[in-house]
C-alpha positions as CSV (number, residue, x, y, z in Angstrom):
1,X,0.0,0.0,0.0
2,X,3.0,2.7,0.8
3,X,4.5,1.9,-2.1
4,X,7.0,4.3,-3.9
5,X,4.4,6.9,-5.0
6,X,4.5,8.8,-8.1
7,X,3.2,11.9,-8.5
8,X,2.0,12.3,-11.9
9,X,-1.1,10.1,-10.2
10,X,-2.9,13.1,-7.9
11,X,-4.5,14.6,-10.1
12,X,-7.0,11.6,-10.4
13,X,-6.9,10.1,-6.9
14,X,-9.5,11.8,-4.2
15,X,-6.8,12.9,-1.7
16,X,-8.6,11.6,1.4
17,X,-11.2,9.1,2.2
18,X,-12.7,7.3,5.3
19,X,-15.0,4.4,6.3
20,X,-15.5,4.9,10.2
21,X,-17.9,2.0,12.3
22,X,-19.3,4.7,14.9
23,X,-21.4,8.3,14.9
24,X,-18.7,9.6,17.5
25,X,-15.4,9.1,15.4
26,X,-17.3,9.8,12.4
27,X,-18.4,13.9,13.1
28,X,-14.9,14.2,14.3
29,X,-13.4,12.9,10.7
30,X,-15.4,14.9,9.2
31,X,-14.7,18.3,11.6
32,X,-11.2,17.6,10.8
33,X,-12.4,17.5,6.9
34,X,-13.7,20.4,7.1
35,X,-10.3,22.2,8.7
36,X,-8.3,20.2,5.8
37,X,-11.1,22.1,3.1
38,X,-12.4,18.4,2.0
39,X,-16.0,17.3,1.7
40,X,-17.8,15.9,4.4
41,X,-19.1,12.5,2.4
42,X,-15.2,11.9,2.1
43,X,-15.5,10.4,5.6
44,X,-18.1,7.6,5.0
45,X,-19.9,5.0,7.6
46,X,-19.6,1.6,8.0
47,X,-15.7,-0.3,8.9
48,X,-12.7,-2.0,6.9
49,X,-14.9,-4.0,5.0
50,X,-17.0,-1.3,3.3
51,X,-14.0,0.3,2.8
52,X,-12.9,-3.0,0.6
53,X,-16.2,-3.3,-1.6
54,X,-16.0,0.4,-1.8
55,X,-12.4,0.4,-3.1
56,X,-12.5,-2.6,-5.4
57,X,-14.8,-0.4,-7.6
58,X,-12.9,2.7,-7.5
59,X,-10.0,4.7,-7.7
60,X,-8.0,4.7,-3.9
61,X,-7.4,7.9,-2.4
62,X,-3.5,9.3,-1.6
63,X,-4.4,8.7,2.0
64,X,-7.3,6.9,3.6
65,X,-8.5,6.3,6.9
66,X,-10.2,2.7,7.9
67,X,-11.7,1.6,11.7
68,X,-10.9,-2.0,12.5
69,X,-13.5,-1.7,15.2
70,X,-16.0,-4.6,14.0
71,X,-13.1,-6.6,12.0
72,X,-12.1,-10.0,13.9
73,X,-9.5,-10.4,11.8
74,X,-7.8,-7.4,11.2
75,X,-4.7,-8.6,9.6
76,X,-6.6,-10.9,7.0
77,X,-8.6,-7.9,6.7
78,X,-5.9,-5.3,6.1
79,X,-4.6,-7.9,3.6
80,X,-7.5,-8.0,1.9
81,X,-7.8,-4.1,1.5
82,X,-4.4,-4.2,0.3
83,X,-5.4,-6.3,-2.5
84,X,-7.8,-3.6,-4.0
85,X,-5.5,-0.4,-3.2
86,X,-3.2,1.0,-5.4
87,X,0.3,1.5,-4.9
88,X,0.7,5.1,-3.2
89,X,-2.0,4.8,-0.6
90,X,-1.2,6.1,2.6
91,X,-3.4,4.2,5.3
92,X,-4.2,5.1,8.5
93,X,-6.0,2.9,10.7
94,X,-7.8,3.1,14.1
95,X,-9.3,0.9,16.6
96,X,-10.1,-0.3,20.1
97,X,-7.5,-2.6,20.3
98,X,-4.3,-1.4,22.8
99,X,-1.4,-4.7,21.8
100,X,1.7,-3.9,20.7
101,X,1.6,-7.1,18.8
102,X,-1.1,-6.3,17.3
103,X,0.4,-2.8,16.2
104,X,3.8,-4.7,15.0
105,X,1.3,-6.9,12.7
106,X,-0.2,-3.8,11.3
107,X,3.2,-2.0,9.8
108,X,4.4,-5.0,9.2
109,X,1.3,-5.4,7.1
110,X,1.7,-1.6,5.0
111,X,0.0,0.8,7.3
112,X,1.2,4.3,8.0
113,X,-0.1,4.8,11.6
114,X,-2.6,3.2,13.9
115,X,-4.7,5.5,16.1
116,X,-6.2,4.3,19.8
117,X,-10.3,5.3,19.6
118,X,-11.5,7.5,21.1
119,X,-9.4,9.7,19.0
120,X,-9.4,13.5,19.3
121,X,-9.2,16.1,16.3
122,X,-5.1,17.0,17.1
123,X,-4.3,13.4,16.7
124,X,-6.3,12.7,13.8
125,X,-4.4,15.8,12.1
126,X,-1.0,15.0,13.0
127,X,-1.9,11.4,11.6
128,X,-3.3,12.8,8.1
129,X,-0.3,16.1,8.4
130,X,2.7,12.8,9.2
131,X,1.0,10.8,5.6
132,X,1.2,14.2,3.7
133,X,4.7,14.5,4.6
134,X,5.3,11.1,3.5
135,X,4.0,11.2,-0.1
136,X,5.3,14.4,-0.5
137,X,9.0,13.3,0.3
138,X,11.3,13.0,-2.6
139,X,11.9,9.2,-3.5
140,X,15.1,7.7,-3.6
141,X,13.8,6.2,-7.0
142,X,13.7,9.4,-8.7
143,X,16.8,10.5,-8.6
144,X,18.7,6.8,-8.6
145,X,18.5,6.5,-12.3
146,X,22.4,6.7,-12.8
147,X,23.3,4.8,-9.3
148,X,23.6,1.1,-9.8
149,X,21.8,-1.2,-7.9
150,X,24.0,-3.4,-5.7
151,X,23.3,-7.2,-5.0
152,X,25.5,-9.5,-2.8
153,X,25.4,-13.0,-2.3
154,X,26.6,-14.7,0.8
155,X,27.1,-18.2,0.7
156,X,28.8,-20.6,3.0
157,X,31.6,-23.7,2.0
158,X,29.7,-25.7,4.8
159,X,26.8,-25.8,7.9
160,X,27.9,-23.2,10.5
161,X,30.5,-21.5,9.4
162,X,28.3,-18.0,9.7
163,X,27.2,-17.4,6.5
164,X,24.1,-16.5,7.2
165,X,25.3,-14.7,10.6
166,X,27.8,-11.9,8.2
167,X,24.5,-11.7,5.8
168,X,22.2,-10.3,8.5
169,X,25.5,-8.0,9.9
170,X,25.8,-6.9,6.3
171,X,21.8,-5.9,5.6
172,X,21.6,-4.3,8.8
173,X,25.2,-2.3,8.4
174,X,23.7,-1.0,4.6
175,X,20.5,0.4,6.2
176,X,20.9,1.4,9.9
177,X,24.5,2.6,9.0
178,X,24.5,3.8,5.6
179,X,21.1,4.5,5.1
180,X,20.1,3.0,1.9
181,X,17.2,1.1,1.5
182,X,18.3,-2.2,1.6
183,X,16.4,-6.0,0.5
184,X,17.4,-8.8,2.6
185,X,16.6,-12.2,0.6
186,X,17.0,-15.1,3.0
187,X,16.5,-18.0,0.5
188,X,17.1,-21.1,3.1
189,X,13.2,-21.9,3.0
190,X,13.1,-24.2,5.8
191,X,16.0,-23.5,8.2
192,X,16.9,-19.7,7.3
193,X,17.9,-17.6,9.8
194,X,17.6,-14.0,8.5
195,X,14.6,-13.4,10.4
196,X,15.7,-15.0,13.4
197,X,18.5,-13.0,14.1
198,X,16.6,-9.5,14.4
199,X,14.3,-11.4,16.6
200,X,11.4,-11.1,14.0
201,X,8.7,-13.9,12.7
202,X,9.5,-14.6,9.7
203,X,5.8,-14.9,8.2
204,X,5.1,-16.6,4.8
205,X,6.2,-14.1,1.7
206,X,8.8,-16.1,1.0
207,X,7.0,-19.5,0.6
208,X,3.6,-17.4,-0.8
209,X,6.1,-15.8,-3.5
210,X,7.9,-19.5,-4.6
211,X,3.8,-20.9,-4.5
212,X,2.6,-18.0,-6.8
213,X,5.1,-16.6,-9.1
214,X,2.9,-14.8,-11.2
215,X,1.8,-13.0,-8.1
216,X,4.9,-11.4,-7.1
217,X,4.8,-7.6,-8.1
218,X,5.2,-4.2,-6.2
219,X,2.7,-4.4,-4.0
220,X,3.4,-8.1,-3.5
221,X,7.1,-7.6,-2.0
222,X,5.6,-4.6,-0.3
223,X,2.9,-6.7,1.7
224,X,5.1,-9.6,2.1
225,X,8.3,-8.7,3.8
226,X,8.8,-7.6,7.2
227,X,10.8,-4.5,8.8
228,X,13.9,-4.9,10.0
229,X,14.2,-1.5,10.7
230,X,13.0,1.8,8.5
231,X,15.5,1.3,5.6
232,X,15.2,-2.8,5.6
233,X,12.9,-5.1,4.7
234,X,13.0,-8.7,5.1
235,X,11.6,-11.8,3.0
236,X,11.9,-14.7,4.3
237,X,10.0,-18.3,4.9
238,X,9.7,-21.1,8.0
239,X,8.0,-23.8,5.7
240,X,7.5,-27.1,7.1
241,X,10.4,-29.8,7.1
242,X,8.0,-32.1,4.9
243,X,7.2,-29.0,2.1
244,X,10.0,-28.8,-0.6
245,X,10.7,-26.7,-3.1
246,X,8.6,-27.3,-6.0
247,X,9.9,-24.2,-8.4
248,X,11.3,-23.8,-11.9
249,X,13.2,-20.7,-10.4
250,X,10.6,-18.2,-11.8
251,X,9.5,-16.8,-8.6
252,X,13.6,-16.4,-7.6
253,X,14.2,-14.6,-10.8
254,X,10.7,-12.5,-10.9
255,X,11.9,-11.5,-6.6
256,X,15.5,-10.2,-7.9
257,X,13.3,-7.9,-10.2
258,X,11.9,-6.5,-8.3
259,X,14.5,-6.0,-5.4
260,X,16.2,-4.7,-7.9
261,X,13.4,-2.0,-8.6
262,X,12.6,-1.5,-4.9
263,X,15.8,-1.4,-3.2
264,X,19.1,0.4,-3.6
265,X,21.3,-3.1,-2.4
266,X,20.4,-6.5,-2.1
267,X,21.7,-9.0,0.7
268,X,21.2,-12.8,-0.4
269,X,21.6,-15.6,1.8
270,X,21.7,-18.3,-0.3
271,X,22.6,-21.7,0.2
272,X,25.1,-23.7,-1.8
273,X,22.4,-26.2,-2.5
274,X,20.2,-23.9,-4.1
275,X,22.8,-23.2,-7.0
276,X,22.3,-26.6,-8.0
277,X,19.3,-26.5,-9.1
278,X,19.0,-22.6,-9.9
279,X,22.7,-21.5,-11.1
280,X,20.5,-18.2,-12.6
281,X,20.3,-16.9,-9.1
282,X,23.7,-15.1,-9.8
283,X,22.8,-13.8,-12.9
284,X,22.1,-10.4,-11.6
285,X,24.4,-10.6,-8.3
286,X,27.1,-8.1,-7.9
287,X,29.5,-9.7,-5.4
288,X,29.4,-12.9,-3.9
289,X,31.2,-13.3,-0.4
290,X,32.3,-16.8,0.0
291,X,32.5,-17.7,4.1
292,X,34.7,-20.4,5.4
293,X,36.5,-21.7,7.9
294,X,40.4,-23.3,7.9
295,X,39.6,-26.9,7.9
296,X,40.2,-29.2,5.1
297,X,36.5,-30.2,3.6
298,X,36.1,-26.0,3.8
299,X,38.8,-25.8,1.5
300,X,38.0,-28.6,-0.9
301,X,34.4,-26.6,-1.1
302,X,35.6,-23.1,-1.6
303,X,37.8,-24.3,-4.7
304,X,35.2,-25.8,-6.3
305,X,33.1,-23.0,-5.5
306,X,35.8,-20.3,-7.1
307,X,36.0,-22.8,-9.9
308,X,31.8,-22.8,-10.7
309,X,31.6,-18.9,-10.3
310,X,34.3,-18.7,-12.8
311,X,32.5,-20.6,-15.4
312,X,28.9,-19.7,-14.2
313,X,28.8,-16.3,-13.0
314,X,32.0,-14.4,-14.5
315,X,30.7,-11.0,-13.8
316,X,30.5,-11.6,-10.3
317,X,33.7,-9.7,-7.9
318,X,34.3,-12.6,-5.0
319,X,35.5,-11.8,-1.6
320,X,37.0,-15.3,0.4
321,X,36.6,-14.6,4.1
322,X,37.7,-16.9,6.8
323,X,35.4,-16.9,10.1
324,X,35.7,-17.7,13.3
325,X,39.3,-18.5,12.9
326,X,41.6,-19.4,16.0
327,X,45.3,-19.4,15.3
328,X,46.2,-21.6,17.8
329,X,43.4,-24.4,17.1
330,X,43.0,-24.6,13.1
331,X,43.4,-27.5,11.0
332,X,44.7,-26.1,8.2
333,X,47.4,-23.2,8.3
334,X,46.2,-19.7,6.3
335,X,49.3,-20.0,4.2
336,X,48.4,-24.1,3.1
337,X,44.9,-22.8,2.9
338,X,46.0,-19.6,0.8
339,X,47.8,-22.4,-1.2
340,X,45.0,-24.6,-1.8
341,X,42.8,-22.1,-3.0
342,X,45.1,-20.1,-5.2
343,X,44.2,-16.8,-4.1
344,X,44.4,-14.9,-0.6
345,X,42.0,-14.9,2.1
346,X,40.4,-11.3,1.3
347,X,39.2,-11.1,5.6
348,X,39.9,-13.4,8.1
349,X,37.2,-12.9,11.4
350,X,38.1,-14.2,14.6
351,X,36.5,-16.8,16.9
352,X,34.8,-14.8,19.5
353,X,31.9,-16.7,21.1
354,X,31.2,-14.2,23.8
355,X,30.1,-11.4,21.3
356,X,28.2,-14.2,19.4
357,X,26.3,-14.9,22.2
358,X,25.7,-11.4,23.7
359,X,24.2,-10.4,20.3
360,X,21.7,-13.8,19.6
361,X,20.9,-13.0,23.5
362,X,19.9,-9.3,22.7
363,X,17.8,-10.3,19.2
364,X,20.1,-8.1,17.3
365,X,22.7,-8.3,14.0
366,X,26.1,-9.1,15.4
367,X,27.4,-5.6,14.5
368,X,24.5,-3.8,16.4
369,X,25.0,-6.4,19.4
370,X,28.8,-6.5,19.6
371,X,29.8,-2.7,18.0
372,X,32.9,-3.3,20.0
373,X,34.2,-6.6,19.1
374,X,36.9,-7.6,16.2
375,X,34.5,-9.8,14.4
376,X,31.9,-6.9,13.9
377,X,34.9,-3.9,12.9
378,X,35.9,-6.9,10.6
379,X,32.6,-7.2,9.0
380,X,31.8,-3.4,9.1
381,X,35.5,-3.4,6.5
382,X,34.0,-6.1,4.6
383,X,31.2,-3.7,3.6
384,X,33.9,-1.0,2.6
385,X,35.6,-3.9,0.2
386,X,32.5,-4.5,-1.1
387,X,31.8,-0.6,-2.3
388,X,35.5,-0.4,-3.4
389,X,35.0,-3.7,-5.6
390,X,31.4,-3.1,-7.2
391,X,32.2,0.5,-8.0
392,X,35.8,0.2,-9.5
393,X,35.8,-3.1,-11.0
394,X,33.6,-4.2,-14.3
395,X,32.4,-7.6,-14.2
396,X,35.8,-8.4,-16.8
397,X,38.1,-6.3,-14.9
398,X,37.0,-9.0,-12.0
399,X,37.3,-11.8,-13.9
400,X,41.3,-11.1,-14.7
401,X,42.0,-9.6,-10.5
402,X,40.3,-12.9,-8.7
403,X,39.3,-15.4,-11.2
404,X,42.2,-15.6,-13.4
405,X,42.6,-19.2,-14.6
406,X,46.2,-20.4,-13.7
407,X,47.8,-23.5,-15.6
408,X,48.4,-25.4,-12.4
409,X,45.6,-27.6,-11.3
410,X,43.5,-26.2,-7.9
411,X,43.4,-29.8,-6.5
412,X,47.4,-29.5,-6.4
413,X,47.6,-27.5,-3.2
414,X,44.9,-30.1,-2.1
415,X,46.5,-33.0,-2.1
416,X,49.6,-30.9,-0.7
417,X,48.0,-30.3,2.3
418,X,45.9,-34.0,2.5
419,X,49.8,-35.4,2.2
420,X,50.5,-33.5,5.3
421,X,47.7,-34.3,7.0
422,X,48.4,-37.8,6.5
């Protein structure tokens, strides 16, 4: 519903409209209509659901006004009322109902503000004067026609090395920090984290999105994804263990559009399994950031890795970094490791539990929990590489820094180190 707005549409849309359950509300909406100079049958009578018959017949308004008084189910309502209003709409809604849950729901769900009843004529106008601001604000989108979108991929060389741990860190660091509106894609349907590690529910867009494809739009991504906080939104899933994946890959492809139009950078999560069976998923990915550790099978992985993203996704800049590494305790040495892989470890992150916990404890990104701690300045850095590497390089420049082919074999410095070993 508070989707980018453009403003080329006012001059067809009412500017405000409301459907209010009781006589009470109703002569103050329309005392406060008559301070705004709008007409009186602009506030109507009768709840959320008139207010959806009304609208799936005509034009919405830039901002309207809806009482969830008589709805029992006011999030399956306010879903349903997003289905028949157009992108733009600013909505405001009030009711009798004092849960913060219940409030969370409802901007989670698209709505601008949610009033307490009774509700007095100064709050009503500082709700209607705060929507005004909002449509009126210049858009990021208008003036971003020349700055590239920027979409990285963070994938792990095995279970629990903290892929999905630097992912969130990096999402949250792109909008709290930098203050860019910033995607977060968390595309482990069944076990993903992204959610999780904000301390949010991770609702159903993502499994609605892979069900329905030919759904996903706009207003889709806007209805399904969850705040992280004002500048990120989240989509991710929680399906059941015994629900797989039934897609051809559409509904991934048709969800990077539209990041792509929504958001100015784009943090993936994405499992090594999924490029299996969907190697298009780096088509339109900027940087992938490759997360291991210094053991032997994480080694094997991240050459084979390097060696698919060199055939399969050329344009993409990769970043190798090594997490949660203790030098006294590793089972493979950064130099054999360096050796194996045929190119330097790009950031190594150090083992450091006690932040790890403090920050899962507290239902925060690492580097919002643990500000203080090596692992989160190393990952704030990683975010600077990242910048340096999508803005300099071309997707050929990265090809000859990174991925140049070398004539000896990658399972050389392997079987080095496996001769070692033994």
């Amino acid at each position: 519903m508070n989707a980018p707005w453009k403003s080329g549409s006012a001059g067809t849309r009412d500017p405000f409209s409301a459907y209010i359950c009781d006589d009470l509300s109703l002569d103050v909406v329309r005392s406060v209509c008559d301070d705004m100079g709008w007409a009186q049958e602009k506030a109507n009578k009768g709840g959320l659901r008139n207010a959806v018959q009304s609208l799936s017949v005509a034009a919405s308004p830039q901002i309207l006004l809806v009482d969830l008084s008589e709805s029992g189910d006011p999030i399956n309502d306010i879903n349903s009322l997003a289905e028949v209003c157009e992108p733009g709409t600013m909505v405001i809604a009030m009711g009798q109902v004092n849960d913060v849950r219940l409030y969370r729901d409802l901007m989670m769900s698209g709505l601008h503000d949610y009033l307490l009843k009774p509700i007095s004529s100064d709050m009503l106008r500082d709700a209607i004067s705060h929507a005004q601001t909002a449509l009126n604000a210049p858009r990021i989108d208008d003036g971003a026609a020349d700055k590239p979108h920027v979409s990285v991929a963070v994938i792990g060389t095995r279970g629990g090395v903290g892929a999905s741990t630097i992912a969130s860190s990096l999402a949250w660091i792109y909008s709290e920090r930098m203050g860019q509106l910033t995607g977060f894609l968390d595309l482990d349907v069944h076990f993903g984290t992204g959610a999780l590690a904000l301390d949010l529910e991770p609702g159903r867009g993502l499994a609605d999105a892979i069900d329905n494809p030919g759904r996903i739009d706009g207003l889709f991504i806007e209805r399904a994804m969850i705040k992280g906080n004002e500048k990120l939104s989240i989509l991710s899933a929680e399906s059941p263990i015994g629900s797989p994946i039934l897609s051809d890959g559409s509904a991934f492809y048709q969800l990077q559009e539209e990041f792509k139009a929504a958001f100015e950078n784009t943090v993936i999560d994405l499992p090594r399994g999924m490029l299996i069976a969907y190697p298009h998923l780096l088509n339109e990915v900027n940087m992938i950031v490759i997360v291991c550790e210094m053991s032997l099978a994480s080694a094997r992985d991240a050459i084979r890795l390097l060696a698919w993203f060199r055939s399969n996704a050329p344009q993409c800049q990769v970043l190798v970094v090594a997490n949660k590494v203790q030098n006294a305790a590793t089972e493979v040495s950064r130099k054999d490791f360096e050796t194996s892989i045929e190119r330097p470890l790009d950031l190594v992150l150090p083992f450091d539990s006690k932040s790890t916990v403090q920050a899962a404890r507290a239902g925060k990104a690492l580097v919002e929990g643990a500000k203080s701690s090596k692992v989160a300045t190393g990952i704030v850095s990683m975010v600077d590489m990242i910048k340096d590497a999508t803005v300099v390089e071309t997707g050929a420049e990265a090809e000859g820094k990174d991925g140049k082919k070398k004539k000896s074999s990658m399972l050389g410095g392997l079987g080095s180190m496996l001769s070692k070993k033994k």
